[in-house]
SEVOMAR-503038 format. One line per field, with one value per residue (C-alpha): x, y, z; chain; residue number from 1. Coordinates in steps of 0.001 Angstrom, whole numbers, plus 500000, padded with zeros to 6 digits. Example, Ala and Ser with C-alpha at 12.3 -4.5 7.8 and 13.67 -1.06 7.14 Angstrom:
REM residues 2
px: [512300|513670]
py: [495500|498940]
pz: [507800|507140]
chain: [A|A]
n: [1|2]
***
This chain:
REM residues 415
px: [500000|500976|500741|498042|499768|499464|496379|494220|496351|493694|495199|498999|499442|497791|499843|503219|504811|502466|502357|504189|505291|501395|500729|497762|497500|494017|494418|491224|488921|485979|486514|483732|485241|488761|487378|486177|489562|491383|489158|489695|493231|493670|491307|494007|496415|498601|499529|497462|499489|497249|495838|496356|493044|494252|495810|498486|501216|501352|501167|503810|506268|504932|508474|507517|504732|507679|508795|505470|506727|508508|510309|507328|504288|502056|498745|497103|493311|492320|488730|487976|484389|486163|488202|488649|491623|493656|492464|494064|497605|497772|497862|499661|502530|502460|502748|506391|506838|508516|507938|506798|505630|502659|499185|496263|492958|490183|487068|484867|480406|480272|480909|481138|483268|485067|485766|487060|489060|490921|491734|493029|495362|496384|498193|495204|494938|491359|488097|486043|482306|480957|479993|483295|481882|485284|484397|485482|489089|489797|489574|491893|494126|494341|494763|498064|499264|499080|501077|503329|504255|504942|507395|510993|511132|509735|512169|514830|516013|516630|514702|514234|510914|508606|507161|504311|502729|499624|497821|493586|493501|495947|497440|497347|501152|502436|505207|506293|506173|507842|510567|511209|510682|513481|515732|515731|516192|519509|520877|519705|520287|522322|519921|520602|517745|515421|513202|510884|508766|505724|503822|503689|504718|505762|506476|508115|510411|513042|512200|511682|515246|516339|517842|518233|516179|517040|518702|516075|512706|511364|509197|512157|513609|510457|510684|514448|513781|514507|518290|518326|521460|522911|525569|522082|520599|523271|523351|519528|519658|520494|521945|521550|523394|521538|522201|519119|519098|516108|514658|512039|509473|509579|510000|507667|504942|506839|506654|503225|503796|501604|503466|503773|502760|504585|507800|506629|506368|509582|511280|510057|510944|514443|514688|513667|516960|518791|517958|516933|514511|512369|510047|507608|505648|502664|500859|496689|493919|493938|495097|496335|499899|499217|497256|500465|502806|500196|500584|504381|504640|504951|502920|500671|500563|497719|497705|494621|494266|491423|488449|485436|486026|489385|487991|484968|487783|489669|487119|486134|489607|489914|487011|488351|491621|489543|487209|490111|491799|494300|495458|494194|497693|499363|496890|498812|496238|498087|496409|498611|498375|497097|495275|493463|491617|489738|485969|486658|488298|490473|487716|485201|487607|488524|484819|484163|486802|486747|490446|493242|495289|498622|500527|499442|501661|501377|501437|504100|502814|505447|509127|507545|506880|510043|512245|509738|510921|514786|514981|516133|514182|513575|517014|516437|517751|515096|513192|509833|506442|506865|510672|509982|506837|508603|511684|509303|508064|511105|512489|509451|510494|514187|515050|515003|519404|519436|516391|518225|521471|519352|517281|517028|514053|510869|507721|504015|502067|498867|498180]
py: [500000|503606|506635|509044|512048|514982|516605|516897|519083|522091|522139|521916|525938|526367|524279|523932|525748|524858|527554|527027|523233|521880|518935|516441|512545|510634|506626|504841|507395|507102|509285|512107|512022|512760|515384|516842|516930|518085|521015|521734|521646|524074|526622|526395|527130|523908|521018|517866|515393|512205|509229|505598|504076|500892|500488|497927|499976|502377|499464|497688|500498|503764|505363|505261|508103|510440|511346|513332|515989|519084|519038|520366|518843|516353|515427|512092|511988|508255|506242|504293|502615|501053|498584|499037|496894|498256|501788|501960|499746|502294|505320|503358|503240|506511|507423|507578|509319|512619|512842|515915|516775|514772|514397|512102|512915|509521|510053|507812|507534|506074|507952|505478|505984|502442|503336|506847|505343|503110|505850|507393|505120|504375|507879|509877|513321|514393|512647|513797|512820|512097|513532|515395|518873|521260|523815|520473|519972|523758|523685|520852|521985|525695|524126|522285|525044|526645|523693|523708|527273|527222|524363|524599|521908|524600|527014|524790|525096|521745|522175|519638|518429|520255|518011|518962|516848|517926|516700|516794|517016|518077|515053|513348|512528|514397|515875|512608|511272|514410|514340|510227|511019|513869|512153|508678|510490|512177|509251|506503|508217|510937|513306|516895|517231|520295|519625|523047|523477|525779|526033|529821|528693|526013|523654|520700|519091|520773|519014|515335|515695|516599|520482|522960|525834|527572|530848|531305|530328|529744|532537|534821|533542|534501|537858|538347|536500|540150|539420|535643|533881|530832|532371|533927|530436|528518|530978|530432|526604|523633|520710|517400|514090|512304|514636|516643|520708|522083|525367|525239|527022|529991|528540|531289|533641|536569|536345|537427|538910|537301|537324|537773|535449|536650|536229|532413|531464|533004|531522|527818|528624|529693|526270|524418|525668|525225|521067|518018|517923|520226|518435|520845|520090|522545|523398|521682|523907|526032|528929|531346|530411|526723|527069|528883|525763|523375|525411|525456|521919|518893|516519|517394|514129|514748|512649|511130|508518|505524|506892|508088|511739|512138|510574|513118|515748|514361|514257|517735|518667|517113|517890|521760|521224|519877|522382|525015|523004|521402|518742|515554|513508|516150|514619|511600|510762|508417|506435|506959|504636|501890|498552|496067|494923|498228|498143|501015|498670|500320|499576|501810|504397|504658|504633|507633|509673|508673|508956|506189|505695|505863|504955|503160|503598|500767|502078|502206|503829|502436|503209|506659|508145|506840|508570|511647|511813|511198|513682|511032|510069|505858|504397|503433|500233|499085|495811|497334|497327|501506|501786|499100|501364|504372|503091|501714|505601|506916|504684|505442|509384|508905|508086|504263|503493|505282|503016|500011|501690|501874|498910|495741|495287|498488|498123|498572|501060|500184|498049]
pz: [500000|499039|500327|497748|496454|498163|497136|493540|490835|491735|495024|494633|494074|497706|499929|498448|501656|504572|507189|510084|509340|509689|507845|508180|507477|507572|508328|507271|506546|503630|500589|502073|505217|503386|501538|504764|506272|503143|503190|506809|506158|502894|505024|507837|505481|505858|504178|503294|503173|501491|502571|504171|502931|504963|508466|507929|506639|509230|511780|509791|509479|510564|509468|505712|506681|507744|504542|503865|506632|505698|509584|511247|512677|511800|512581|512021|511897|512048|511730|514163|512782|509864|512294|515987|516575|513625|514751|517792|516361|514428|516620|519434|516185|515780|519327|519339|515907|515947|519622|520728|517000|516243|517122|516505|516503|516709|514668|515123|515318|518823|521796|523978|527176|526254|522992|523353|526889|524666|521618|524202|525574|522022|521836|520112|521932|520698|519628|517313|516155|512620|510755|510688|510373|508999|511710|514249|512704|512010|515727|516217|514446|515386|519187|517736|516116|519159|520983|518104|517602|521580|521020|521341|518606|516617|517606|516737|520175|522605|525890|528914|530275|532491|534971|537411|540094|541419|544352|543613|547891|550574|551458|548371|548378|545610|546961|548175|544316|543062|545620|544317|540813|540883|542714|541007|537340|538773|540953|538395|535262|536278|534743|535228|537285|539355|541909|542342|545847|544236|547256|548622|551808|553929|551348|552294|549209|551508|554548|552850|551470|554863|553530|556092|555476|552066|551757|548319|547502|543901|545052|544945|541643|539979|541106|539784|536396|534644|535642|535470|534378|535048|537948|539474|538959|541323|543797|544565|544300|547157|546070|547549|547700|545188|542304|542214|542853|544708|544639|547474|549147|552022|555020|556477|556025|555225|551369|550627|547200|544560|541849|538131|535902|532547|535078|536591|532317|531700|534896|533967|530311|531767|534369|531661|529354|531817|532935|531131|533969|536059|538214|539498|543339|542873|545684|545451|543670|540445|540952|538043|539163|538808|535823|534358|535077|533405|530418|530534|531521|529131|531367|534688|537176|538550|541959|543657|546299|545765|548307|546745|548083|546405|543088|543078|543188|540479|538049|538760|538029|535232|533716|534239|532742|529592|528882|529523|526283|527881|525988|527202|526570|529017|531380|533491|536420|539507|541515|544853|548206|545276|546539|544654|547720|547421|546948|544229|541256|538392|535638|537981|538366|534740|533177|535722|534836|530807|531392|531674|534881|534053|537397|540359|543553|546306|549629|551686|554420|557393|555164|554212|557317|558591|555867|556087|559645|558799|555859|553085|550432|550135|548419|544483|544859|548042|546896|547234|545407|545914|544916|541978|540728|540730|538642|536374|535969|535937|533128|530904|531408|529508|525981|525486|525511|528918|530471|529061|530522|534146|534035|532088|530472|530061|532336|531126|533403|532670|536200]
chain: [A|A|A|A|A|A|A|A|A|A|A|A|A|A|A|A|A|A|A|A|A|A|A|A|A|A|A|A|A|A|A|A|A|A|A|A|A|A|A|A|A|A|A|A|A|A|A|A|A|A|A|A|A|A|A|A|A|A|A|A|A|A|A|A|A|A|A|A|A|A|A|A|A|A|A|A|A|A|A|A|A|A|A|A|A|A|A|A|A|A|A|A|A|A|A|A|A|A|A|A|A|A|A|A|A|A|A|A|A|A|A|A|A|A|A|A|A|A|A|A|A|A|A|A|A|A|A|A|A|A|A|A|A|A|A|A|A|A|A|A|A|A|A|A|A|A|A|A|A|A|A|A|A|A|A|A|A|A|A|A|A|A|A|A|A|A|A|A|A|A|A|A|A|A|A|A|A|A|A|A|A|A|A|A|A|A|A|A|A|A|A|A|A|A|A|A|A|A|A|A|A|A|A|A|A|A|A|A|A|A|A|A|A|A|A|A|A|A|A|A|A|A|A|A|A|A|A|A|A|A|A|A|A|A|A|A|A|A|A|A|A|A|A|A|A|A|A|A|A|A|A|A|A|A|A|A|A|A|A|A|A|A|A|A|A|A|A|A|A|A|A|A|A|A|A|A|A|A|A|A|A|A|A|A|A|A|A|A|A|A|A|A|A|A|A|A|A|A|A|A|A|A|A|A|A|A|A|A|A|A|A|A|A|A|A|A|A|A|A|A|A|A|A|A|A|A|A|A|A|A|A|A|A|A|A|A|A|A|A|A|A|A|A|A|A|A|A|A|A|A|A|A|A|A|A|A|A|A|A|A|A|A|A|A|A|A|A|A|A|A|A|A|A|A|A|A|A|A|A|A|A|A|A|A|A|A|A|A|A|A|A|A|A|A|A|A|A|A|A|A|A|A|A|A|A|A|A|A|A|A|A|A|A|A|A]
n: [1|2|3|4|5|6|7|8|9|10|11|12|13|14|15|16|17|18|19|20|21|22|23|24|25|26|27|28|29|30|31|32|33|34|35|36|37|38|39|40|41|42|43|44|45|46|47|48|49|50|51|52|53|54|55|56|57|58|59|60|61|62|63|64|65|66|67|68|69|70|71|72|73|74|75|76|77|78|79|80|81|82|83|84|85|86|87|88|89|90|91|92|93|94|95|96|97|98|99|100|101|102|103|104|105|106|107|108|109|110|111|112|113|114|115|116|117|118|119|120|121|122|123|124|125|126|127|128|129|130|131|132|133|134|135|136|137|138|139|140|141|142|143|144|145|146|147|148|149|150|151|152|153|154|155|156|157|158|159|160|161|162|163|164|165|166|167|168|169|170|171|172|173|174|175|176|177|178|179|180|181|182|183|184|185|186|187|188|189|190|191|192|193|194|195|196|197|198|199|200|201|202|203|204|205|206|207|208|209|210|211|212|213|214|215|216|217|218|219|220|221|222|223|224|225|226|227|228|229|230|231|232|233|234|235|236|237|238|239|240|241|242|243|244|245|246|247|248|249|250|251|252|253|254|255|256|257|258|259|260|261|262|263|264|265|266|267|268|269|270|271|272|273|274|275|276|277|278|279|280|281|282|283|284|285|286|287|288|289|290|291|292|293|294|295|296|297|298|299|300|301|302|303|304|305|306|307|308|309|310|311|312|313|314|315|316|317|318|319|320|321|322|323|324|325|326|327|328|329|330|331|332|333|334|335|336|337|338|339|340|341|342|343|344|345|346|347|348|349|350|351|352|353|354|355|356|357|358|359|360|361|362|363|364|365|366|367|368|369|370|371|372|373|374|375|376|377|378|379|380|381|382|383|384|385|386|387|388|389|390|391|392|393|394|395|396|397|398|399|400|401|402|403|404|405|406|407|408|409|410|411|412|413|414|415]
***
């Protein structure tokens, strides 16, 4: 099977340079449908790419659709009524595909909460109902542009990841997974790392990693980003025997300012330049400033424990980040304190939310508050269910030769 040429001969003179590096695939789709997205496209002024009528060369070698893409972004709309199963092969092979520069969108007649749960966890970050009207995709696409002009792949420039953890309640043990998360990507992989303490006051990243109080808060950085550089940068961090540096959070009340936002954007942006990792321990709620990190950040962990309360709170959030067009594969939700001996069972939790779990966390309830209480995180090479778990995160974080390099063999997450 081939991939169609681009577009008809009437169409050539109109998307020969596709504005700013936009070009769109379709995988399965019927000939109207096709026609629907090609339209869609021209009127966005980027490039259509063609066709797969059938699934099975993109499953087979999803490579040979690269060579469509002028070195910006692509975007893969694929049907999911024609066949299911091939469906979502397909977009799981296309998950990994220019990392950080593709898309998929599912279209599909059902909206079932099964079916759109499992495009989903194929890799497709939007779902779309037919009939595919064009003022649908012009959407979907304008909200990629927007992800893609923000890009520093389409800057040119390398940047690290953004990574921010965000407990739904107080409580919820997200600084506990940030503080792990951070420190096994600089002491396993000796990844340059950042752990950053977001909460206004009396955070307590500092406290788990046993630092004595800091000298300079985030806080503060924010409010100096006008004269940021890299000499200003380690003069405000702490750094700690695993490998990690830590900005953390005033140790008081005495910082009361609120802040700038344009400065937190600029400060992450900054951070981010700086490390291959900044791993972000916002404080709970959505406030502007944490609704400024989730758009900064490449993936929000957005941590919950299994009681009915904390789930109720977790769908409310995300159904907020959604409708405030947050991408919905920036979305990670983790299931912290995890038992399957709870009355609440995975498939429950996942049909209410109409979102995949990615990470479950045991519990580990009696090693925790013991290194809470002695200021060291729990050592990476412990044979726990928790430390196991979180290595199993932590390798899915790094490119694949330094997972290998770390561990011997890549974990699923989906259990």
């Amino acid at each position: 099977m081939q991939l169609r040429p681009n577009v008809e001969q009437r169409h050539s003179d109109r998307q020969a340079a596709p504005v700013d590096g936009i070009s769109v695939v379709t995988v399965g789709l019927d000939s109207d449908t096709v026609d629907t997205v090609r339209q869609a496209t021209l009127e966005e002024h980027c490039a259509f790419e063609g066709e797969f009528r059938e699934y099975e060369p993109v499953i087979a070698n999803p490579h040979m659709a690269e060579r469509g893409q002028r070195g910006g972004s692509l975007i893969w709309v694929i049907d999911f009524d024609k066949n299911e199963e091939l469906a979502a092969q397909s977009a799981t092979a296309l998950q990994g595909l220019s990392q950080g520069r593709s898309a998929s969108i599912a279209v599909s007649e059902r909206t079932q909460p099964e079916l759109i749960l499992r495009a989903m966890r194929a890799g497709c970050s939007e779902y779309l109902e037919k009939p595919l009207h064009s003022a649908q995709l012009l959407d979907s696409i304008g909200r990629q542009r927007a992800r893609w002009l923000a890009s520093e792949d389409h800057r040119g420039a390398r940047r690290g990841k953004v990574l921010a953890f965000l407990g739904v309640r107080g409580g919820a043990g997200a600084t506990t997974l940030a503080v792990h998360v951070a420190t096994f990507l600089a002491k396993i992989y000796s990844k340059k790392t950042l752990l950053v303490d977001q909460h206004r006051h009396l955070g307590h990243v500092a406290l788990f990693l046993g630092l004595d109080a800091p000298g300079y808060s985030f806080s503060e950085l924010v409010r100096n980003v006008e004269r940021l550089d890299n000499d200003l940068l380690a003069s405000f961090v702490a750094h700690h025997s695993s490998g990690v540096d830590v900005l953390s959070s005033p140790a008081s009340f005495d910082d009361r300012d609120e802040g700038n936002l344009e400065f937190l954007e600029r400060a992450l942006k900054f951070l981010s330049d700086a490390y291959e990792y900044v791993v972000v321990d916002c404080a709970t709620g959505l406030e502007e400033e944490i609704l400024s990190t989730v758009a900064c950040c490449d993936e929000l962990y957005l941590v919950a424990n299994q009681d009915v309360p904390a789930l109720r709170d977790l769908s409310r959030y995300l159904e907020y980040l959604l409708a405030s067009d947050v991408p919905s594969n920036k979305l990670k939700v983790v299931l912290n304190r995890y038992s399957s001996d709870r009355s609440v069972t995975m498939e429950q939790i996942e049909k209410s939310i109409r979102q995949p779990v990615f990470v479950c966390v045991p519990s580990n309830s009696v090693e925790l508050v013991r290194a809470v209480d002695m200021g060291t995180p729990i050592a990476s090479d412990r044979k726990t269910e928790f430390v196991n778990q979180l290595k199993k995160w932590t390798a899915s974080l790094v490119p694949p030769q330094a997972a290998a390099n770390g561990n011997k063999r890549r974990f699923s997450f989906w259990s």
